[in-house]
Structures are given as structure tokens and as C-alpha cells.
N, C-alpha and C positions, 0 to 999 in steps of 0.2 A: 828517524821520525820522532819529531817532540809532540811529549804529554801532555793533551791540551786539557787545562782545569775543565772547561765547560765543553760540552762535545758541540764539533763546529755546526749541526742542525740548530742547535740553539743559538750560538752565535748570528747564522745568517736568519735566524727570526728577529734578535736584535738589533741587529742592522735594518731590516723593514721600518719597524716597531717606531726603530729612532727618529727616522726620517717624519714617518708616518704621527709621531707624536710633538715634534718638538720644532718641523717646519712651522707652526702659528706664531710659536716662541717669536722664531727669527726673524720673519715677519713685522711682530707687536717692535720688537726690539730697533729695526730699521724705523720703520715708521716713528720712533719714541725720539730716535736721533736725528731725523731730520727734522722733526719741531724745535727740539734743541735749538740746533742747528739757526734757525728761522725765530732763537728769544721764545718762542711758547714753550709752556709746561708738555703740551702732548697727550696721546692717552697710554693707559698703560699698558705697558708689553705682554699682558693676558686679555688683552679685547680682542684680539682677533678667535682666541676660543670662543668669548662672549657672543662672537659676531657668528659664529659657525651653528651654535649651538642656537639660537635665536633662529638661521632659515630654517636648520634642521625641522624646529617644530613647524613652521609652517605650511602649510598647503602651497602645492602647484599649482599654476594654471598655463594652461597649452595654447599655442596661439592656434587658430583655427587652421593655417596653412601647413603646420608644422607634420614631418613626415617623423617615419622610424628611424631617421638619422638625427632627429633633433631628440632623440630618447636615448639613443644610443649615444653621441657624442661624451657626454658625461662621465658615464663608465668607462668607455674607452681608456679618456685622458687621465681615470683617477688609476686606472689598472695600470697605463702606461706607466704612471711615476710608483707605483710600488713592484715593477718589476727591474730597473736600474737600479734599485739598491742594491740588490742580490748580484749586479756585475762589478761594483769601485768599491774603494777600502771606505768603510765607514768609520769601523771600529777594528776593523785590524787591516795588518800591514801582510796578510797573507792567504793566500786565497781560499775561498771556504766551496762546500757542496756543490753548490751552481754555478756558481765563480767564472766556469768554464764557458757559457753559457756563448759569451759575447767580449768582445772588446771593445775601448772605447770608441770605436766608430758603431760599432752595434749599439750600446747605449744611447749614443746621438740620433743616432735610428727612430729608436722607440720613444725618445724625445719631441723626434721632429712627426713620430705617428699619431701619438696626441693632439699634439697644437694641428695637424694636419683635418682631425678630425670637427676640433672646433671651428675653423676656417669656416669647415664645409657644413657645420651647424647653421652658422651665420648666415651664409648665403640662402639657408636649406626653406627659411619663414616668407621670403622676400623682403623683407625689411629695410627701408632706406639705411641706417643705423648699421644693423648686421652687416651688411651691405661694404657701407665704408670702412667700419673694422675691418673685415677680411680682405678687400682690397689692400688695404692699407698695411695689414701685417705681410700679406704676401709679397707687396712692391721693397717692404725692408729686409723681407728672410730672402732674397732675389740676391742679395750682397752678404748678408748673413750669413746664409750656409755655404757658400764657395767659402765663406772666408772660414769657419768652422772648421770644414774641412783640411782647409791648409795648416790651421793650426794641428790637426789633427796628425799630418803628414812629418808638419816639423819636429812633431814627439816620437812618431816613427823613426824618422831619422837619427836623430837624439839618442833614443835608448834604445835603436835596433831591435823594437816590437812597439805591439800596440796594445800591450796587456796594462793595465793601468796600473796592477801590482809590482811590474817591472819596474815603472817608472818612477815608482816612487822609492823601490830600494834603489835606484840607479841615482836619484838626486839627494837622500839620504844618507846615502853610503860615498857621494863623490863631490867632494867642493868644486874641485874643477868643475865639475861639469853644470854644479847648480850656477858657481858663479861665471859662467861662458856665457857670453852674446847671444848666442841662440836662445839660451835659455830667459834669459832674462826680458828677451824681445817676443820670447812666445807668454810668458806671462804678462807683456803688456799687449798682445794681441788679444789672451782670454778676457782678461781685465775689461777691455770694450765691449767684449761682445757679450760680457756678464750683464753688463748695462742695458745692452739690447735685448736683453731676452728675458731679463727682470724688470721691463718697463721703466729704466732708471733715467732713460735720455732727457733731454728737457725737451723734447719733441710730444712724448707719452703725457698722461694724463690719468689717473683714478678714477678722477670726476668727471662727472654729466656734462661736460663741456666740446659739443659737436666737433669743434675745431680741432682737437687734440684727440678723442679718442680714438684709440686703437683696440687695446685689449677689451676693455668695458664695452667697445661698438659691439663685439661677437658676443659678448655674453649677455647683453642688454635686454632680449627676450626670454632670460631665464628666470626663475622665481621659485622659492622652497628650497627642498633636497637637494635637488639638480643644480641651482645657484650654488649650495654649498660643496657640491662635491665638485663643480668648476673650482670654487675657489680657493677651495683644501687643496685641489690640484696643480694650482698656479704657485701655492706656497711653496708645494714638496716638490715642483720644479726648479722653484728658487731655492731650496735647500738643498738639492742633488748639484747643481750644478754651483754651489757654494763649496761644497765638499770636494767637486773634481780639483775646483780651482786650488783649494787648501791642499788637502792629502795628498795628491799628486802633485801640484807645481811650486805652488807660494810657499807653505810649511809643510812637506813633508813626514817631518817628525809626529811623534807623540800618540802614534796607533799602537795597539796592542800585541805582541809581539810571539805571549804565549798562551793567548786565548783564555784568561783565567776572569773571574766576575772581575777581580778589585782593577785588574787590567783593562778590563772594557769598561766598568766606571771611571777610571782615569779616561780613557780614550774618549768620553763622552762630555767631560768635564774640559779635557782641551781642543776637540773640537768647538766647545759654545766659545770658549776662550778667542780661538782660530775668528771663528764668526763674529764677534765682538770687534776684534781689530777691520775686519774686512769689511763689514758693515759699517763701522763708523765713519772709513777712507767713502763706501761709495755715499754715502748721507752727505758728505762734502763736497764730494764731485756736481754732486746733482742739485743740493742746494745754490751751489756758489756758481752756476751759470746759468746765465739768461735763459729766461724760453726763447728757444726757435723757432723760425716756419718749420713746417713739417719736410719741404721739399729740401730741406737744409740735411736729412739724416744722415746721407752718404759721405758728410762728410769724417766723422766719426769712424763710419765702417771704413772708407777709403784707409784712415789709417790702421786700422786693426789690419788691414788687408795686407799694407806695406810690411809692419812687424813682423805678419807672417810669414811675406816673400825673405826678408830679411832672415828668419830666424831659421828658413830650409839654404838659401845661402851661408850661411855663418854654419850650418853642421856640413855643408862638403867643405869650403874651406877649414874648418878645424881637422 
């Protein structure tokens, strides 16, 4: 048993913490690259604190239809993404107190339990708006999560568990197996559907523009706290599911190894590192294609779908 500098309750509070602080970061920081991207200055990679801290102070107001599920939703989704940290390596490469908890198909779980809840926020006011959001997320997560799934299955396969700790000493500790077809084809399946579920498609949309919304439809009757703890939510989704992609598939490396502070400060330092490259690929992706119709999404997931078929063939043939 090795001596871990900082005792691992603390660690798995750090790992919340990280999530929970540094998701706006990565956020400000994507947003900062696709202006780039698109010849503009941009704003700066701390506005989405500016933006948080701004509903914060403000007042709600409740739509008069709105039931104990348009109250509840909120919490849900903000609870949802600070309980996944405490399942995947954030900052270390080894499992801590609750660790146990869940595997990465449990974390997808409580993933898909959140946005499950805002769906049903949506629908919850009557809202034309709300309305088409939720419709609209549900016709893409219809393709989405079968395909999640399989990805999910081909890492099974792969590293013969579904512990996310496994998998990441497994591709850490093995070239073959990082550099094998399977592998390679399940990180361009995650890679898509990173895209769908961070609103990165050119299908999606930020803005007030009917045509394109998705995410913004569901949340569009929120206002104050509740807006913000939807949208702190939507961030530390985006940064959970940045981190699977990183610590377990893409880069492996550079987690903490013996749980000491200056080890989980490095680990924290190359994660934003990790998220710097990975963010700047998806700012390009998403810049550099045309808007689509909407009814155009599957084509995207169709192939994430493929890579997946592909990446659970390619682990029985190897």
C-alpha cells in the first residue's frame, strides 16, 4: 500500500472542487477560440464567471404554469455533475473513497439523469420554445446514447472492465493497445459525440435563433439562480466529459500517481494543458463547417456510430 501525501478524502474533494471551479475556465477558453477562429478578438476566458455571478444576483421569476419540477430540475442537473467526479480520474490515476461507486456506464447514467431532467423541465411550462428544445434534444440523444453506449462496450472490450481507472492504466501502460484500431476508432467515435453533447454541431446554436435552438429552447424560461445553476451545469458537463475523453482515451498520462499536493497541482496544470489542445481541435471543427439543417444531425452520429461498430469489431479480431 503506497503513502499518500494528502489523504485520499481530500483528494476526492479536489477533484469535485476542480470540476466545479474551473469548468467556466474551459468554457471562456473554447468560446475565446472560436472567435479567433472566425478573425474576432472574442471575450475573455473569465466571462463566463462574470456571466454566472451576474444571474446569481438576480432575481427569479416563475412562469405561472410552471410545476415543482421546473424547481427541482436545476438541482437535479447541478447535483448530477458534481457527483461524476467522484467516479473518473480527474487528478489522479487511482482510485479514491467513492471511486467504487459507479463505472463509466454509471457516470453516463447520471449524466443522461440531468439532462433527463431538463428535457422534462422544458416540456413542464408549456412553452412553444421549451417545447421544441426538448423535442429536439430527445430526437438527437435517440442516436446518441445507443451510440454512447457502444462506445462504452468497445472500452469494455478493450480493457476487459469498465472501471475508467483500468482503462486508463491499460492505455498508459500499453502502446499496442493505445496505438490498435479499436482504440483509435473508439476515440473518434467519443470525439463526435463530444460534439453532440457539448452543443458543438453546426446544427446547435447559443442564440435566440428558433431555428437552431436546442439547448437554449429548454432552458429559455429560466431566469436568476436557476438560469445559473443550469448553466454552471451545462459547463461541468462539458468538463466531465472533456476529462473522460482526455484521462482515459486521448492522453492518458500526466495524473497523479502518489496522491501528494505538488502531484495534484501538476495533474491540474496538465489537465488545462490536455483541454487547451482539445478545445482548440473542437473550435475548428465547428468553426470551419457550414451551418446545417437540423434534420441533417444523424449524419454525424451515423458515423460515430460506425467507429463504434468498428472499434468492438477490431477488439475480437485483435
Amino acid at each position: 500500500m503506497l503513502s499518500r501525501g494528502v489523504p485520499d478524502i481530500v483528494l476526492q474533494i479536489a477533484q469535485v472542487m476542480a470540476v466545479l471551479a474551473l469548468s467556466p475556465l474551459l468554457q471562456g477558453f473554447i468560446l475565446r477560440w472560436e472567435e479567433r477562429a472566425a478573425r474576432s478578438a472574442g471575450p475573455s476566458p473569465l466571462q463566463p464567471y462574470r456571466d454566472l455571478a451576474k444571474l446569481f444576483r438576480k432575481e427569479f421569476v416563475l412562469p405561472e404554469t410552471a410545476s415543482w419540477l421546473f424547481l427541482a430540475a436545476p438541482v437535479v442537473a447541478f447535483t448530477c455533475m458534481l457527483t461524476v467526479p467522484i467516479l473518473i480520474p480527474v487528478l489522479t490515476n487511482f482510485p479514491l473513497p467513492l471511486s467504487d461507486m459507479g463505472d463509466i456506464l454509471g457516470g453516463g447514467l447520471i449524466l443522461t439523469l440531468g439532462g433527463f431532467f431538463i428535457t422534462l423541465a422544458g416540456l413542464d411550462t408549456g412553452s412553444a420554445y421549451g417545447g421544441i428544445g426538448s423535442s429536439r434534444s430527445v430526437m438527437v440523444g435517440i442516436l446518441a446514447e445507443p451510440t454512447l453506449i457502444l462506445v462504452f462496450v468497445g472500452i469494455t472490450l478493450l480493457a476487459k472492465a469498465m472501471l475508467p481507472f483500468v482503462v486508463n492504466h491499460l492505455l498508459a501502460g500499453s502502446p499496442a493497445v493505445y496505438w490498435s484500431p479499436a482504440h483509435l476508432f473508439l476515440v473518434a467515435a467519443f470525439f463526435i459525440l463530444l460534439l453532440v453533447e457539448t452543443d458543438r454541431l453546426p446544427i446547435h446554436s447559443s442564440t435566440h435563433i428558433e431555428i437552431y435552438m436546442i439547448e437554449e429552447g429548454r432552458i429559455l424560461e429560466y431566469s436568476g439562480p436557476l438560469l445559473a445553476l443550469l448553466r454552471w451545469a451545462s459547463m461541468m458537463k462539458q468538463f466531465i466529459l472533456y476529462t473522460i475523453f482526455c484521462n482515459v482515451l486521448l492522453l492518458p498520462w500526466g495524473l497523479s500517481v502518489m496522491g501528494t499536493a505538488a502531484g495534484a497541482l501538476g495533474a491540474t496544470a496538465a489537465l488545462l494543458g490536455k483541454f487547451a489542445l482539445v478545445g482548440a481541435a473542437v473550435a475548428v471543427v465547428e468553426t470551419s463547417q457550414a451551418r446545417l439543417r437540423f434534420f441533417r444531425y444523424q449524419e454525424p452520429l451515423a458515423a460515430s456510430f460506425l467507429f463504434a461498430v468498428l472499434a468492438i469489431v477490431g477488439t475480437q479480431i485483435g
